[in-house]
C-alpha positions in Angstrom: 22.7 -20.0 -18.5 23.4 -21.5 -21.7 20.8 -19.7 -23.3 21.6 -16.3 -22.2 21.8 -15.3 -25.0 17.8 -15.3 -26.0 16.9 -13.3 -23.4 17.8 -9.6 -22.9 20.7 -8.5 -20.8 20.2 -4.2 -20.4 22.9 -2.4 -19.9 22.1 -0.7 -16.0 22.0 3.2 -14.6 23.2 2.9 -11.1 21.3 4.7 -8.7 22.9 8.5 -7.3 24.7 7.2 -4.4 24.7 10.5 -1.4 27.8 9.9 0.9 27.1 12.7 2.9 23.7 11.2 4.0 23.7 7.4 2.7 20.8 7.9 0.5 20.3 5.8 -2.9 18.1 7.9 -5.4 16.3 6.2 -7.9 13.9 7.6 -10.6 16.2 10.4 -11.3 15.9 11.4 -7.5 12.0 11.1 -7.1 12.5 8.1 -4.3 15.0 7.7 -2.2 16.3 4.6 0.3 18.1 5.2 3.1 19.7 1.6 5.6 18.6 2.5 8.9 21.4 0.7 11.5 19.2 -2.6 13.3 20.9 -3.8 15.9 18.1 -6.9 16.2 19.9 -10.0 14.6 17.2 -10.7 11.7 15.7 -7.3 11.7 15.9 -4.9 9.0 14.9 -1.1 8.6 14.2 0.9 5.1 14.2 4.6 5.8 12.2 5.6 2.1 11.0 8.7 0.5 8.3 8.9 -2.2 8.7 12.7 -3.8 4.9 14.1 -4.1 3.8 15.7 -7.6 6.0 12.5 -9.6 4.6 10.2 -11.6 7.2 7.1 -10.6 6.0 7.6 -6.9 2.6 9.2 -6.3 0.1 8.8 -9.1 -1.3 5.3 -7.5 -1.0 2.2 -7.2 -1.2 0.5 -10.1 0.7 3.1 -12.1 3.5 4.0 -10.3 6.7 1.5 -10.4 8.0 2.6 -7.1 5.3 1.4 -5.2 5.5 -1.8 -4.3 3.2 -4.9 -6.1 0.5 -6.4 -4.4 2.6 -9.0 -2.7 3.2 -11.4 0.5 6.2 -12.5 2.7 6.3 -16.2 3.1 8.7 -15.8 6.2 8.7 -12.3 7.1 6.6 -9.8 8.9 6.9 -6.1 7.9 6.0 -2.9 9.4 5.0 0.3 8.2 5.6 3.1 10.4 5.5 6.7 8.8 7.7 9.5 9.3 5.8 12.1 7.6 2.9 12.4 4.6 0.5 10.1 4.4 0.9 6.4 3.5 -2.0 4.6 1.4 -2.0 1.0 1.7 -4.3 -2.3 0.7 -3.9 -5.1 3.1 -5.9 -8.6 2.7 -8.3 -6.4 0.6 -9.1 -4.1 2.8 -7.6 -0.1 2.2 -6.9 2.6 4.6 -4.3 5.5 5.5 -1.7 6.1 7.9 -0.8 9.3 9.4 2.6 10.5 10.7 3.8 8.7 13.8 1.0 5.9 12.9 2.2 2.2 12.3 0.7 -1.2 10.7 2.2 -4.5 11.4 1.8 -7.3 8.3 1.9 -10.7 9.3 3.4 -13.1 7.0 1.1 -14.8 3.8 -0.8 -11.6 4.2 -1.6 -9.6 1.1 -0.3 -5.9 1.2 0.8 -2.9 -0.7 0.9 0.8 0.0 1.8 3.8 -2.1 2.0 7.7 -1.3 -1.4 9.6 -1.3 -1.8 11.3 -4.4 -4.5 13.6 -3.0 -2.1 15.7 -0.8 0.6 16.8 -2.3 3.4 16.0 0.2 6.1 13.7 0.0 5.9 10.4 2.2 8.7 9.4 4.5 8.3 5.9 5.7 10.0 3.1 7.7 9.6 -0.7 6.2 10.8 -3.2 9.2 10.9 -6.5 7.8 12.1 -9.3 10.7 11.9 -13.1 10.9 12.8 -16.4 8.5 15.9 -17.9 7.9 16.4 -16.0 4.8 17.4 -12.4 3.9 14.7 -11.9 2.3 13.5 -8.4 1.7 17.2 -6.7 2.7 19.3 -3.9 1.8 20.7 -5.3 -1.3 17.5 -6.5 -2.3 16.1 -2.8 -1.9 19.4 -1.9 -4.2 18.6 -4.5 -6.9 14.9 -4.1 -7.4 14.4 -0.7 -7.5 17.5 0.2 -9.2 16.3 -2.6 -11.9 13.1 -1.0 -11.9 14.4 2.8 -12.0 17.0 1.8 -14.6 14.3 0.2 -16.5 12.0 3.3 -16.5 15.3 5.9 -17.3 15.8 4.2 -20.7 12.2 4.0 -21.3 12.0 0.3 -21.4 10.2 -2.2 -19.7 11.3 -4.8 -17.1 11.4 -8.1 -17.6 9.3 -10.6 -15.8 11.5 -13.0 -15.5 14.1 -10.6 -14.2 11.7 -9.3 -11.9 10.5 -13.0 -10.3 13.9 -14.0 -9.9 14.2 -10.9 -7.8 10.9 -11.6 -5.6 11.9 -15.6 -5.6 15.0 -14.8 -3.9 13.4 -12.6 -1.1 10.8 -15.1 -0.5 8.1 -12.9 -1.6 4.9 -13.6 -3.8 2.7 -11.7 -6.0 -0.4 -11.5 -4.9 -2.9 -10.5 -7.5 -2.5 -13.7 -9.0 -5.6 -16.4 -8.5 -5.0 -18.6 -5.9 -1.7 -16.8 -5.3 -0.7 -18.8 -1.7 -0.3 -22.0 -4.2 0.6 -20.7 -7.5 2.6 -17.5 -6.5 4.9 -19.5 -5.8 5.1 -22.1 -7.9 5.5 -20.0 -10.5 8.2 -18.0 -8.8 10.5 -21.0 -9.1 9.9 -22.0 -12.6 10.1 -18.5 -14.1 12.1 -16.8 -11.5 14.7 -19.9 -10.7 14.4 -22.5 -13.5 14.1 -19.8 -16.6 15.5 -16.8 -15.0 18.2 -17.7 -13.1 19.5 -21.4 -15.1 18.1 -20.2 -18.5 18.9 -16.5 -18.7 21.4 -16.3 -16.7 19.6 -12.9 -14.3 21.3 -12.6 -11.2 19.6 -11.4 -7.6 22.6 -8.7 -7.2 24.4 -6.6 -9.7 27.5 -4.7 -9.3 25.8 -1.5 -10.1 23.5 -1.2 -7.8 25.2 -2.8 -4.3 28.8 -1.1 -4.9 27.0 0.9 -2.0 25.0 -1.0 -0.4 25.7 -1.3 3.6 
């Protein structure tokens, strides 16, 4: 942390907090999170809506900072089970579609995005179940953190750091995947420039004030 000071420190735009229904918008309301209550000791629910027709949640996959990076869990499986619209997804290479009431279940070290079809024009409304490891991992305030890092990143036109963002995916136990040989090096490099640089150098925390004042 000594050396803060070299790397960037942003100042942060929460996320619109709805007490009336829970919900966290992010990317000036175009997704939204929602807790759902888990009564499963090591379980965890995201209720999330991707608003059709925006650019921060529905013009693909590699374009769109909402949806999530090609990625693993080294500890955790994760389910997606849609509510309504239709979910895209890439898993261990291979792509498909879900339709309302359809579900996928991701085993951990397996490769896997998804994003909102683009070709329909409907919002998507999905639950992400994410259960197992000793860790957190992929929680509630990790939902908070990373896409209100991401969403405050995009509102002031700036981009978001890497090492910002690895010391966010270090701490949940969760590896890019589009990197060669990612089961090794994901990793690897998710503690030097996510915990060595990132968290000892720069001095980035996991959880931020501004975006888990909220968070259940």
């Amino acid at each position: 942390m000594a050396l803060s000071f070299l790397f960037p420190h942003p100042k942060f735009v929460p996320p619109v907090y709805d007490p009336e229904d829970g919900s966290h918008s992010y990317f000036g309301g175009d997704f939204k999170t929602w807790n759902v209550p888990n009564d499963e000791p090591g379980k965890f629910t995201s209720r999330q809506l991707f608003k059709a027709g925006s650019p921060h949640t529905v013009s693909g996959r590699f374009s769109s900072r909402s949806t999530p990076p090609y990625h693993y869990h080294y500890y955790q499986t994760e389910t997606f089970h849609v509510l309504s619209g239709t979910l895209c997804y890439k898993i261990d290479g291979k792509f498909g579609r879900l339709q309302p009431g359809q579900s996928i279940r991701i085993p951990t070290y397996v490769k896997h995005t998804f994003w909102n079809d683009p070709e329909t024009g409907k919002d998507l409304e999905v639950h992400v179940t994410v259960e197992g490891g000793d860790n957190d991992g992929f929680s509630d305030d990790f939902v908070h953190n990373f896409y209100g890092y991401l969403s405050s990143q995009t509102l002031q036109n700036a981009t978001p750091n890497p090492f910002q963002m690895l010391r966010f995916l270090h701490s949940a136990d969760v590896a890019l995947a589009d990197i060669p040989g990612c089961r090794y090096t994901a990793p690897v490099i998710n503690f030097v420039f996510g915990k060595i640089v990132g968290q000892y150098l720069a001095g980035y925390q996991t959880s931020y004030k501004e975006f888990s004042q909220h968070a259940e």
